[in-house]
C-alpha positions in Angstrom: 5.8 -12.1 39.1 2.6 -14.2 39.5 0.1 -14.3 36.5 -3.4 -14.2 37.9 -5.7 -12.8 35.3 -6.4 -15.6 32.3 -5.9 -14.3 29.1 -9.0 -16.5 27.9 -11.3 -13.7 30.2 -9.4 -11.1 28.9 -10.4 -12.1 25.4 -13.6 -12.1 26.4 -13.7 -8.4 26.4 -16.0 -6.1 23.8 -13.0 -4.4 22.4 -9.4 -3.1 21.8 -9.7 -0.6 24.2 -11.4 -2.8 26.6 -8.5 -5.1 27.4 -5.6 -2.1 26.7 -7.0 -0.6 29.8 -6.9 -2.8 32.0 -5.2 -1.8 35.5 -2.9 -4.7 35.5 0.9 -5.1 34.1 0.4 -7.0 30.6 -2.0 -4.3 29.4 -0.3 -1.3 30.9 3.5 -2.4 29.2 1.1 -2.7 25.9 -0.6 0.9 26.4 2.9 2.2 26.9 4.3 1.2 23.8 1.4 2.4 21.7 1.4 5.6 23.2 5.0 5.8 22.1 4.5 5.3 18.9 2.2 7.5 18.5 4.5 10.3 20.8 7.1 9.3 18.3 5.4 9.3 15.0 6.5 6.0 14.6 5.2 4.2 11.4 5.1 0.8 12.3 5.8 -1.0 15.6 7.3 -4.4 15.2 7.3 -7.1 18.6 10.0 -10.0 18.4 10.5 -12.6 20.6 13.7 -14.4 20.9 14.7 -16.9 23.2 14.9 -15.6 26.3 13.4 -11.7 25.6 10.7 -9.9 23.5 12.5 -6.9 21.4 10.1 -3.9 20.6 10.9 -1.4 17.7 9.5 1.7 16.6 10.3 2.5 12.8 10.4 6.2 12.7 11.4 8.2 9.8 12.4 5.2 7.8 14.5 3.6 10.6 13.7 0.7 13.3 14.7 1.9 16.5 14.4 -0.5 19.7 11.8 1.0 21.7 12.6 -1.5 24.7 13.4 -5.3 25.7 11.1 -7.3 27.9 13.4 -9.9 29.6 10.9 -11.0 32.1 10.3 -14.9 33.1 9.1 -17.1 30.6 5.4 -17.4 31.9 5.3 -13.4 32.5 6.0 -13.1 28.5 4.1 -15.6 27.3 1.4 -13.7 29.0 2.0 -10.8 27.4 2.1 -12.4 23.7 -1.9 -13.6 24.7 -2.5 -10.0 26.2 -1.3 -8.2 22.7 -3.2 -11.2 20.8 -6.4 -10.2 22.5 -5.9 -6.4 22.4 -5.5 -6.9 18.2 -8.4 -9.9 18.3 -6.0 -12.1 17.1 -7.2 -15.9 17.6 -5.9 -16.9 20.7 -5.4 -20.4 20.2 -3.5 -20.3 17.1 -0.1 -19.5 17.2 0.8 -21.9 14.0 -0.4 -19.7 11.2 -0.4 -16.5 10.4 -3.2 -13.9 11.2 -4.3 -10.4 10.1 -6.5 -8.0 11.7 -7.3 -4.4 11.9 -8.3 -2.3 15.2 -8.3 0.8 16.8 -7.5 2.1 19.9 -8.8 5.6 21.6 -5.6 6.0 23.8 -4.5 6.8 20.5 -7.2 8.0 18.4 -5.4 6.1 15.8 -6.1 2.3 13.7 -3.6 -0.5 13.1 -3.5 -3.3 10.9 -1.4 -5.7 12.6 -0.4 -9.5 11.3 1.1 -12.2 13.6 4.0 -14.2 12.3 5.1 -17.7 14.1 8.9 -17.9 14.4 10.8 -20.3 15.9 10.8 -19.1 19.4 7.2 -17.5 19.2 4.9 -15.5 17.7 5.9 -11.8 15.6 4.1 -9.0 15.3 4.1 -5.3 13.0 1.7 -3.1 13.2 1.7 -0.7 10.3 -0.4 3.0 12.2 -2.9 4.6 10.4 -3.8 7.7 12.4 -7.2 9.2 12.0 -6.9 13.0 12.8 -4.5 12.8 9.6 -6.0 13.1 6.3 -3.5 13.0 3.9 -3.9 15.9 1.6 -1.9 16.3 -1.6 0.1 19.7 -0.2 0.9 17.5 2.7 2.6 14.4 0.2 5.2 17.0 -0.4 5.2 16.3 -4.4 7.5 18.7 -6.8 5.3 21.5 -8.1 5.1 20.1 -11.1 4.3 16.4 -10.6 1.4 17.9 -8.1 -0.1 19.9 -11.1 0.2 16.5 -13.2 -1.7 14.4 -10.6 -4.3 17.3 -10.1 -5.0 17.3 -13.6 -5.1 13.2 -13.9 -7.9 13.2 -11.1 -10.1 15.7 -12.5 -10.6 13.8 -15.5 -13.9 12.0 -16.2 -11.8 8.8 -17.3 -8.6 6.5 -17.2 -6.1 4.9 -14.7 -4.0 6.2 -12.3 -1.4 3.5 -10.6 1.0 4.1 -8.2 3.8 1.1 -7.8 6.5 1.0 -4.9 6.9 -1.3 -2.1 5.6 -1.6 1.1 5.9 1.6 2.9 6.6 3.5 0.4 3.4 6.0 0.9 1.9 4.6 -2.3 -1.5 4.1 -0.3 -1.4 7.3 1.2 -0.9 9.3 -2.0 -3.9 7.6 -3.3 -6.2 8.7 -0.6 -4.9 12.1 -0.7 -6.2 12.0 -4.3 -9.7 11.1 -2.8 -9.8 14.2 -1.0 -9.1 16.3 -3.8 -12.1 14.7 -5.5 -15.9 16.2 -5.1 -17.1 13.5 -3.2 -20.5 14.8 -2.8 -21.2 15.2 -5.9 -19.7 12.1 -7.2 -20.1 8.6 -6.3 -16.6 7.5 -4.8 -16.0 3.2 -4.2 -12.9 1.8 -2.9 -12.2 -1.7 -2.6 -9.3 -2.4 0.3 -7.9 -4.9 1.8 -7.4 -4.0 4.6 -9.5 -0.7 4.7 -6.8 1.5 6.6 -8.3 5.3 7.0 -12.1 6.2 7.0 -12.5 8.7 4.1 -15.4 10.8 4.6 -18.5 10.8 1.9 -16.6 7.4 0.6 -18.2 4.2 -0.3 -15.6 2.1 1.5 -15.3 -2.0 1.0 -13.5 -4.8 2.7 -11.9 -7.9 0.6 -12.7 -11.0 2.3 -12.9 -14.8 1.6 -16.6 -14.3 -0.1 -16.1 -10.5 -1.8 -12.9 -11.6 -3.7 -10.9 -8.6 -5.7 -12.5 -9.4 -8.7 -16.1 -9.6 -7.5 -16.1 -6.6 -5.5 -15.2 -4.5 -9.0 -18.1 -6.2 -10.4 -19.9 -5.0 -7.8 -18.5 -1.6 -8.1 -19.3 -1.4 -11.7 -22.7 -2.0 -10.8 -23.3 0.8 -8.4 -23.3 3.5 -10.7 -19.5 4.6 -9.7 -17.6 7.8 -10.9 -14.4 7.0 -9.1 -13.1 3.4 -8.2 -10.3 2.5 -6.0 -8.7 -1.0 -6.4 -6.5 -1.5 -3.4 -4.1 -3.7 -4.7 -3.7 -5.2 -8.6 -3.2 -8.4 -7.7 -4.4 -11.2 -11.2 -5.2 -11.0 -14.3 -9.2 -10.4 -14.3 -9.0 -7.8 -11.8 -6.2 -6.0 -13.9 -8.4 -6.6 -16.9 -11.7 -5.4 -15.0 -9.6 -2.4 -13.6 -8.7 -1.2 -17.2 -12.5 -2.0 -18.3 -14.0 0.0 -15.9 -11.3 2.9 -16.8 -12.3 2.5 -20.7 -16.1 2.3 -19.8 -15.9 6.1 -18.6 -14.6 5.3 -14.9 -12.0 7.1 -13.1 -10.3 4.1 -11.6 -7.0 4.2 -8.8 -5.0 1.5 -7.9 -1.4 0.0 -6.8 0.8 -2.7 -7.9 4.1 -4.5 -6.5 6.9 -3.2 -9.1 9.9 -1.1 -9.2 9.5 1.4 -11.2 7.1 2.7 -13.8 8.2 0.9 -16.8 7.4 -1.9 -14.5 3.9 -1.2 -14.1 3.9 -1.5 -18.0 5.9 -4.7 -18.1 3.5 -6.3 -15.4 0.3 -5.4 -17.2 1.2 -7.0 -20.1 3.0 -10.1 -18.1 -0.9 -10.3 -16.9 -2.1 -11.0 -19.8 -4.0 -7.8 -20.7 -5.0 -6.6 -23.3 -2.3 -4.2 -24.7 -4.9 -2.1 -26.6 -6.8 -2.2 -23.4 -3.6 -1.0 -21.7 -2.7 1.7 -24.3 -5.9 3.6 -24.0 -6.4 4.1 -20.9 -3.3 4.8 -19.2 -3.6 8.1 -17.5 -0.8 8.6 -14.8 1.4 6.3 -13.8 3.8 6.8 -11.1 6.9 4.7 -9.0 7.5 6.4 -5.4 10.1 6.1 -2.4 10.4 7.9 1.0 14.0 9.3 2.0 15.2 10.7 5.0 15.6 15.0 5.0 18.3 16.0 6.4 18.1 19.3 9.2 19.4 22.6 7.3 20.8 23.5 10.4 23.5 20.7 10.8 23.6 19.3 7.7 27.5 19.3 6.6 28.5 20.2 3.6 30.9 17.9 1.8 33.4 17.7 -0.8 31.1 16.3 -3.5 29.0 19.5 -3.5 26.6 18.0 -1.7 25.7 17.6 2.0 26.0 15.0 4.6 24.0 14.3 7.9 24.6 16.7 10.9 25.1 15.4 14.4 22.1 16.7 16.1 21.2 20.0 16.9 18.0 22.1 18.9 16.4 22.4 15.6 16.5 18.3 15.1 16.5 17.5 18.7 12.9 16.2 19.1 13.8 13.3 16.6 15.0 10.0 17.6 17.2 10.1 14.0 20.2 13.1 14.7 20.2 15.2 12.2 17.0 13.7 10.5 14.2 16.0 10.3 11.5 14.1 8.3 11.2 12.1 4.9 10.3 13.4 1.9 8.8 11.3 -1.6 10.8 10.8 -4.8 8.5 10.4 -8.2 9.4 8.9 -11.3 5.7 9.4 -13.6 4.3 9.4 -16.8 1.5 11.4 -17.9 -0.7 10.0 -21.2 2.1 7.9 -22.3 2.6 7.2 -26.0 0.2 3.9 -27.0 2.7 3.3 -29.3 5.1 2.9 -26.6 3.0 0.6 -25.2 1.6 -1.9 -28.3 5.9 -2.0 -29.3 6.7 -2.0 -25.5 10.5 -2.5 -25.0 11.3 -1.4 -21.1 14.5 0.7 -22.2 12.9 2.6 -24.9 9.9 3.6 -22.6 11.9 4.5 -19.3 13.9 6.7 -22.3 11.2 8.5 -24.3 8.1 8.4 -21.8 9.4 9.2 -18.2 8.9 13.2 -17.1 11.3 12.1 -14.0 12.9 9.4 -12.6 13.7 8.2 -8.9 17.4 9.4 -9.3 17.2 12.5 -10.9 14.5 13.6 -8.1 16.8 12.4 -5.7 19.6 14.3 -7.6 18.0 17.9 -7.4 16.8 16.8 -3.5 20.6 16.5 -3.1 21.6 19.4 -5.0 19.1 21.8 -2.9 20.5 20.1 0.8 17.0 18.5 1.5 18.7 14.7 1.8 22.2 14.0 2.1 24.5 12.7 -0.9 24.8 9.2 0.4 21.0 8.9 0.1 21.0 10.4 -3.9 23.8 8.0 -4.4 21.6 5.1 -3.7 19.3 5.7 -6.5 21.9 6.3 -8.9 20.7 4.7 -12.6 22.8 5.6 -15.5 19.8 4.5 -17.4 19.2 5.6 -21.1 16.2 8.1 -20.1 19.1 10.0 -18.1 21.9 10.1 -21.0 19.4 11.4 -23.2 17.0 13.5 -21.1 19.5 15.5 -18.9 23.3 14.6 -20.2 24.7 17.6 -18.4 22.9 16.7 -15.5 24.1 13.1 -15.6 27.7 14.6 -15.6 27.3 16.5 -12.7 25.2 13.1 -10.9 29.3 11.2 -11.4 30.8 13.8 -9.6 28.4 13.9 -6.7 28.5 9.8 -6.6 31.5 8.6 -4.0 33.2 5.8 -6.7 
């Protein structure tokens, strides 16, 4: 295949969709993929070059499935890396460092925050898919009755802080702005600080971290706009930790995330921050630790000897997914609503995850098990003989050791 168009024109073009739909094969193989992904209700969509081939793959419902391999001459690929760089405005003539952008695309009425990777046979790309006719609402997060209630009451107070923790992926983000939308936003003055800003939420103050607006200047900034509501993004240092928990204790409803496991965790980073554990003590609100699993189809699901269920085969009723037998994912909580200050001026990690949780991870995963919504072998996996579940739900942690395969 001969390469006639220059990527450097291409760039030149006003926008995403500009250079996706072009008439040529670089951007046609790209508008393919994305129109895949969004078919598939893919998640993310990760590009990998290797030495002789690019690999794409689709992660949908938790899983990375190769969407397709592009094993065409060196020059014809290399074009395509430039074509993808252009469509996401990546830099063109780095390919050194690493990059992030976001962009949308009207073939797929969606956004995307992409970042580029150099490897050591070229350049890597994910894509993480925010799409824009999808509001998250908090019916659709698919919380226990109960945990929804908690949350519903958190965010209708005047004051406090609501964290979420889990890794990447883990619909931490999304939870949050389905919290938004339960809010008045009309009648109250809604900020958010992101970085990147990944969905447009309507009647929303929305900012963008960059080099000059740091974390901790934009919640200055926030504080000075006469907020009601304040989302923080990402906890991230020290000050903005300590600013977070300010604005909370000044009379501010204030939402944010942090990196940690579970939400003892939260707790224990806080403090590893250097806050204040006064600061931290009095204004906890809800704090929460989340992870997606895969549901399993009722109508193949096999039921095993462990009183439990394991994943079907496939069936009409699961046929339309690329997982067999996989229907959809579903969250498991771990929270803690007003938790005891003295739990957190003596904080021992133990002793809190015993006396302080409402759930954890495993025993949601547990009664998901129990009811046939995810198979066995994904309970098992959370499995935490913990002191919260000796003491909390002993009869229940008896039945969890039978259902675990030793």
């Amino acid at each position: 295949m001969v390469v006639k168009n220059s990527y450097l024109t291409i760039a030149k073009a006003n926008t995403s969709d500009d250079v996706i739909e072009k008439k040529d094969f670089f951007s046609m193989t790209w508008k393919k993929i994305f129109a895949e992904a969004n078919e598939n209700k893919a998640s993310d969509i990760h590009v990998q070059q290797f030495e002789n081939f690019i690999r794409v793959k689709l992660r949908i419902l938790g899983d990375l499935c190769i969407s397709q391999e592009i094993t065409e001459t060196e020059e014809v690929r290399t074009t395509l890396i430039n074509r993808l760089k252009a469509i996401c405005h990546f830099e063109l003539n780095i390919n050194d460092e690493a990059q992030d952008r976001s962009f949308s695309l009207k073939v797929t009425n969606s956004r995307y925050r992409g970042v580029v990777t150099p490897g050591i046979f070229g350049e890597n790309f994910v894509f993480r898919i925010i799409r824009e006719e999808e509001l998250p609402t908090i019916k659709n997060c698919l919380l226990p009755p109960q945990i929804e209630k908690d949350l519903l009451y958190a965010i209708n107070r005047k004051q406090g802080f609501i964290c979420i923790t889990g890794p990447t992926g883990s619909g931490k983000s999304t939870t949050l702005q389905a919290t938004l939308m339960e809010i008045a936003r009309i009648k109250k003055n809604v900020i958010t600080i992101e970085d990147p800003v990944e969905r447009i939420i309507p009647d929303t103050v929305q900012q963008q971290i960059s080099h000059k607006l740091t974390w901790s200047k934009a919640i200055k900034a926030a504080m000075r706009q006469d907020p009601d509501v304040i989302l923080i993004g990402e906890i991230r240092d020290r000050e903005s930790a300590s600013l977070a928990l300010e604005a909370a204790q000044t009379g501010h409803l204030v939402l944010s995330t942090l990196h940690t496991n579970d939400v003892s965790g939260i707790v224990d980073r806080l403090i590893g921050l250097g806050v204040d554990r006064k600061l931290i003590a009095d204004n906890l609100l809800f704090i929460s630790a989340q992870r997606l699993v895969q549901k399993i189809c009722s109508s193949c699901r096999q039921p095993n000897k462990l009183g439990g269920y394991d994943q079907g085969h496939g069936c009409s009723q699961c046929e339309t997914s690329k997982i067999k037998g996989i229907i959809g994912r579903q969250p498991i909580v771990e929270y803690s609503l007003h938790p005891d200050p003295k739990s957190i001026l003596n904080f021992n990690k133990q002793e809190f995850k015993q006396t302080q949780l409402k759930t954890s991870l495993y025993s949601e995963a547990l009664r998901l098990s129990q009811e046939g919504i995810i198979s066995t072998d994904e309970a098992n996996q959370w499995e935490e003989k913990d002191l919260w579940e000796t003491k909390q739900n002993p009869r229940q942690n008896q039945e969890a050791g039978q259902l675990s395969i030793q």
